[in-house]
N, C-alpha and C positions, 0 to 999 in steps of 0.2 A: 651253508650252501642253500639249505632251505626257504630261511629269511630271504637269502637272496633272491631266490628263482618265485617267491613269493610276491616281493614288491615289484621284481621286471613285470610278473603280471598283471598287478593291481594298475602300474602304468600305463603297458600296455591297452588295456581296457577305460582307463581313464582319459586317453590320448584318443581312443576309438570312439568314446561316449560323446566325446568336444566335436571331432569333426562332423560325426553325423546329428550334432541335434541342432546345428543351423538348416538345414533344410526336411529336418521334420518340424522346426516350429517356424516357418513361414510365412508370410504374411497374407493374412484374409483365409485362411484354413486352407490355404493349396501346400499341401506339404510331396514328402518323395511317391504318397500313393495317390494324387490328387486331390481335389474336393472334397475336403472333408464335410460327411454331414452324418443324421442317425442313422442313415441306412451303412454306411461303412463301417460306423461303430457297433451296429449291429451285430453283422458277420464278420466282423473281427473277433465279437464277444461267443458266436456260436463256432465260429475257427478254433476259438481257445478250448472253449467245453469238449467241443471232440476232437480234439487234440489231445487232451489230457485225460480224457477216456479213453480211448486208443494207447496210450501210453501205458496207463497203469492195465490194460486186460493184455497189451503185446507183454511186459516184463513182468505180469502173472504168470502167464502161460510161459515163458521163460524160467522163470521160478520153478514152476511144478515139473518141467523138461528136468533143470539139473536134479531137483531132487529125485525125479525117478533115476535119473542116471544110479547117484549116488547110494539109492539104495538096491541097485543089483549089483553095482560092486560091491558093497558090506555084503550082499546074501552070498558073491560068489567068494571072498575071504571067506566067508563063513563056511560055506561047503569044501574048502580046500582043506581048513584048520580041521574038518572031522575026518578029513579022510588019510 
């Protein structure tokens, strides 16, 4: 089932990758965001950066939430187990 539900994705995605890369590779650099030139690749390049800054300090901070969770239930097993 695995294999299965594997390749319908791989398809999937490969079915999605075809139809949109005729009008991202367009002719004369007009693609789906327009004109392309350095300035779009610019802020495309500084979208990315904080993007992915933002990403890894939101799923830090997600990180350090669970584990505080997790360790006030160990403390609170632990205060049950003594009493």
């Amino acid at each position: 089932m695995n294999r299965a539900r594997a390749i319908a994705i791989a398809a999937v995605m490969l079915v999605s990758l075809l139809v949109t890369a005729s009008p991202a590779m367009a002719a004369d650099g007009v693609g789906t965001w327009g004109r392309t030139d350095d300035k779009v690749i610019t802020f495309w390049g500084f979208g990315l950066m904080i993007f992915f800054a933002l990403l890894v300090v939101g799923l830090s901070l997600l990180q350090n939430r669970l584990e505080s969770r997790k360790d006030r239930e160990r403390e609170e097993l632990e205060r049950l187990r003594r009493d």
